[in-house]
C-alpha positions as CSV (number, residue, x, y, z in Angstrom):
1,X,20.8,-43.8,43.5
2,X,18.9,-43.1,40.2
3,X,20.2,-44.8,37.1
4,X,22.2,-42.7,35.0
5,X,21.5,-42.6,31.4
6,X,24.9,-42.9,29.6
7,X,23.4,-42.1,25.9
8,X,21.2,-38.9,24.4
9,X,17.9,-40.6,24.0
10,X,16.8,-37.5,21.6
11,X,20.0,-38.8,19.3
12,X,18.8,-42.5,19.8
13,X,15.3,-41.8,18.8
14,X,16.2,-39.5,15.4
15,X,18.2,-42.8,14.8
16,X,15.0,-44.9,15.0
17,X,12.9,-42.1,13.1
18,X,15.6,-42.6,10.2
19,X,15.6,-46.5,10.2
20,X,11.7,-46.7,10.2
21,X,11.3,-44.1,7.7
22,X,13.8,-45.8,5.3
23,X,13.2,-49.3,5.6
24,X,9.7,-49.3,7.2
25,X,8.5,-50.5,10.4
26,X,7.5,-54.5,9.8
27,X,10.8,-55.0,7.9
28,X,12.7,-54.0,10.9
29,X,13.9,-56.1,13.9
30,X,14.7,-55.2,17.2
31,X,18.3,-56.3,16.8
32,X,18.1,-53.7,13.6
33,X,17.4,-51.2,16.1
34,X,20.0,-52.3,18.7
35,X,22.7,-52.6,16.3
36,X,21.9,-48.7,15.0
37,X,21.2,-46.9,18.1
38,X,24.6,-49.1,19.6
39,X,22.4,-49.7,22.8
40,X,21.7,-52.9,24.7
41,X,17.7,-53.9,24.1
42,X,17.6,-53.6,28.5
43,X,18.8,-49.9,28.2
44,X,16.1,-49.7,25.0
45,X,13.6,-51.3,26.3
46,X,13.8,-49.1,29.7
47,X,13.8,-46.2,28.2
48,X,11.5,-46.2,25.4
49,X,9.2,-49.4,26.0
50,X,8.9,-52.2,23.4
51,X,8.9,-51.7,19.5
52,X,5.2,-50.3,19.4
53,X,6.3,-47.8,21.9
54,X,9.3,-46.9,19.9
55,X,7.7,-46.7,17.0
56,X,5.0,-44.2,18.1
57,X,7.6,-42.2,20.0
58,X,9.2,-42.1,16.3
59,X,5.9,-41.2,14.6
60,X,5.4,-37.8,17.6
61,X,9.2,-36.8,16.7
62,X,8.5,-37.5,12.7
63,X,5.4,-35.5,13.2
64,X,7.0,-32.5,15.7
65,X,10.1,-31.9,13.8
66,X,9.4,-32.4,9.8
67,X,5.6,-32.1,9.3
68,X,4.3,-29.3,11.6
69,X,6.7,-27.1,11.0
70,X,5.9,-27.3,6.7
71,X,2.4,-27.0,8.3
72,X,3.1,-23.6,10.4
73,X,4.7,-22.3,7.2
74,X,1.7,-22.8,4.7
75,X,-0.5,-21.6,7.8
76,X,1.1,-18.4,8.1
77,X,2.0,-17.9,4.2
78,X,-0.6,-15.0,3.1
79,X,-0.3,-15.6,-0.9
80,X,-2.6,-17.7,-1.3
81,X,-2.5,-20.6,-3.8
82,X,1.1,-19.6,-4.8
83,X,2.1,-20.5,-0.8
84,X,0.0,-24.2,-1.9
85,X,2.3,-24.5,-5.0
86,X,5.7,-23.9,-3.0
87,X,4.3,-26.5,-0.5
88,X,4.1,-28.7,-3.0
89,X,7.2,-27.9,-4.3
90,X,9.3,-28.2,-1.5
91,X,7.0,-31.7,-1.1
92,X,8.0,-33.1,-4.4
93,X,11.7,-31.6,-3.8
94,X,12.4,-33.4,-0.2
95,X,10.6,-36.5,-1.4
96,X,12.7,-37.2,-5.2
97,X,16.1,-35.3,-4.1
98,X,18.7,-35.4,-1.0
99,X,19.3,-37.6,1.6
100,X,16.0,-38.9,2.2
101,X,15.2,-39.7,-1.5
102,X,12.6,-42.0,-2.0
103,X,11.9,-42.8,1.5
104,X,8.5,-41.1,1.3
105,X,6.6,-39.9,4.4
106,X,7.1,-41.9,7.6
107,X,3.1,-40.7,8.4
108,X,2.0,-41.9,4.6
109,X,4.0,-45.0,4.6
110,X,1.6,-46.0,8.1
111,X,-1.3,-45.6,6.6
112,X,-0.3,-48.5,4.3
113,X,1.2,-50.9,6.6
114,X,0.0,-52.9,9.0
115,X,0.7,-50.4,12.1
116,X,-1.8,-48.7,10.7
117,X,-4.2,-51.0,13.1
118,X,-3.0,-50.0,16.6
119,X,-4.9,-47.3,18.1
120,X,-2.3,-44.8,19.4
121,X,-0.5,-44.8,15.4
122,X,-4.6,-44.7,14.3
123,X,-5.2,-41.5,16.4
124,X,-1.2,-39.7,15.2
125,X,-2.4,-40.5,11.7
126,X,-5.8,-38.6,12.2
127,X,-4.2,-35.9,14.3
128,X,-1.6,-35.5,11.4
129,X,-4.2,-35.4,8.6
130,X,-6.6,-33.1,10.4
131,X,-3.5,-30.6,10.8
132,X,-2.5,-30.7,6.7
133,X,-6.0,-30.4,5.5
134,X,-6.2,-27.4,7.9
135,X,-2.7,-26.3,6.7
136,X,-4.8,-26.1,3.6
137,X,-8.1,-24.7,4.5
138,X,-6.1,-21.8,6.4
139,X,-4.5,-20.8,2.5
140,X,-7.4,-21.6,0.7
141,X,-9.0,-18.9,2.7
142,X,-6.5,-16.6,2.1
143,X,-6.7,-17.4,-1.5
144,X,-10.7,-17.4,-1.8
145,X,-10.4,-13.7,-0.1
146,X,-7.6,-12.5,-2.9
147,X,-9.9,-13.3,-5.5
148,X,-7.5,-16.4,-6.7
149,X,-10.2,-19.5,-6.5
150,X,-12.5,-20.4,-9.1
151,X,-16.4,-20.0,-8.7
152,X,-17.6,-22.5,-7.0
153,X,-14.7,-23.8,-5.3
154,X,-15.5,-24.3,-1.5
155,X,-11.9,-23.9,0.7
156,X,-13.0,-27.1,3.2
157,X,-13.8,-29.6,-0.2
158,X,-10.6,-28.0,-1.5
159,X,-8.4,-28.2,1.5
160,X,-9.3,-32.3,1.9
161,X,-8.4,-32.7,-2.3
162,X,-5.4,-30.9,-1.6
163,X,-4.6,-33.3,1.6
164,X,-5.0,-36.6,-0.6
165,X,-2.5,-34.8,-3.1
166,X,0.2,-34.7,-0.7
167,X,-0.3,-38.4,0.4
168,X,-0.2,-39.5,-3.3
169,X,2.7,-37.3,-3.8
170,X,4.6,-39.4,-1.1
171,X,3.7,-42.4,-2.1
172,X,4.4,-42.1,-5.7
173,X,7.8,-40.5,-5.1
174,X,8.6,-43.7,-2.7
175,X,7.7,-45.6,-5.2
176,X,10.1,-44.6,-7.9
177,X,8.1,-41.8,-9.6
178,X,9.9,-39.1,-11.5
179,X,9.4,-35.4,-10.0
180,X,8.8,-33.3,-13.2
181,X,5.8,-35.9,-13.7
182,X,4.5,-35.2,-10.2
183,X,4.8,-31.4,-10.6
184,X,2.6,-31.4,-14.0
185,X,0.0,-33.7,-11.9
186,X,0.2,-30.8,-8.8
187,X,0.1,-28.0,-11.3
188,X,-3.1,-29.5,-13.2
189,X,-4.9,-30.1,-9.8
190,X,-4.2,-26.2,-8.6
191,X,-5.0,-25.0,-11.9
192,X,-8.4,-26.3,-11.2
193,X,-9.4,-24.7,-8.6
194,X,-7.9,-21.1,-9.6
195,X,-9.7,-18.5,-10.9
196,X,-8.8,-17.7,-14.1
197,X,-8.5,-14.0,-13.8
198,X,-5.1,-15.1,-12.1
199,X,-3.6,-18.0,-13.7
C-alpha cells in the first residue's frame, strides 16, 4: 500500500522558501526547518531529500512564483523604458516595504553565500540572471525602436547594466538602505541611457 502523505508539501515548501529567504540558508538548521514546517525530519527527508535538496527545491519555487512572473511582465510591457522604471519601482517597493521588508532576493542573497558553490544552485543562479537581463533586452528593444534610448546606447550592454542594478538594489535594501536613496540611484542610471528628446 503506498504511503500516504498526510501534509501539502506545496504549503511545506512556501514555508521553507520563507525561512531561507529571511534568515538565509547557512544560518538555518534542520531542526529550524522541522520545527516550521511541523514535520518529522523522516517525513522531510522522504519527501524532499536532505537540506541541499530542499534548498534548491526552494530556489525553483522562489524563481517560478516571484521572479518570472515580474519577468513576463517587463517582457510583455511595450512602453519602453517607463515599463524599466515601474520594474524598478515595484523592485525598490517589495524590497523596503511589506512583509518581506528587508529580506532582499532569495536568488541575490545566493550569489553571496556559500551555496553559491554547488552546481545545481550555480546553474538556477545563471538560468535566473540570463532570464532578467533578457527581461531587459526584450524592453530595451522596445524602447530603442520608440526612439526613447540615447545614441549610442546598445539594448544587450544596456540590458546586463540594468541586470546588475536589480541585484544591487536587493542587496542594499537587505542591507538597511533607504528607498528614496535607491530610487534617485535607479533614476540617474535610466536617465543615462535615455534619449533626451524624451526625458
Amino acid at each position: 500500500m503506498p504511503d500516504i502523505k498526510h501534509f501539502d508539501p506545496d504549503a511545506v515548501l512556501e514555508t521553507v522558501v520563507r525561512l531561507f529567504w529571511r534568515q538565509g540558508v547557512a544560518t538555518t538548521g534542520i531542526q529550524e526547518v522541522v520545527t516550521a514546517t511541523g514535520l518529522n525530519r523522516s517525513s522531510l527527508y522522504a519527501t524532499f531529500g536532505g537540506k541541499q535538496e530542499l534548498y534548491c527545491a526552494a530556489l525553483r519555487r522562489y524563481i517560478d512564483q516571484r521572479a518570472r512572473p515580474a519577468f513576463r511582465s517587463l517582457a510583455q510591457d511595450q512602453r519602453g523604458l517607463r515599463a524599466v522604471a515601474e520594474f524598478f519601482d515595484g523592485l525598490i517597493e517589495a524590497r523596503c516595504a511589506g512583509e518581506h521588508a528587508r529580506w532582499g532576493c532569495l536568488v541575490v542573497n545566493a550569489h553571496v553565500g556559500a551555496e553559491n558553490g554547488y552546481p545545481e544552485v550555480r546553474a538556477l543562479l545563471d538560468q535566473h540572471h540570463r532570464e532578467l537581463r533578457d527581461a531587459m533586452h526584450t524592453a530595451l528593444v522596445t524602447a530603442e525602436a520608440q526612439g526613447q534610448l540615447a545614441p549610442g546606447t546598445g539594448p544587450a550592454e544596456a540590458a546586463e547594466l540594468l541586470a546588475l542594478l536589480a541585484y544591487g538594489v536587493n542587496l542594499r535594501s537587505r542591507a538597511g538602505a533607504d528607498a528614496g536613496a535607491l530610487h534617485v540611484s535607479v533614476a540617474a542610471a535610466l536617465q543615462s541611457l535615455g534619449s533626451r528628446t524624451v526625458m
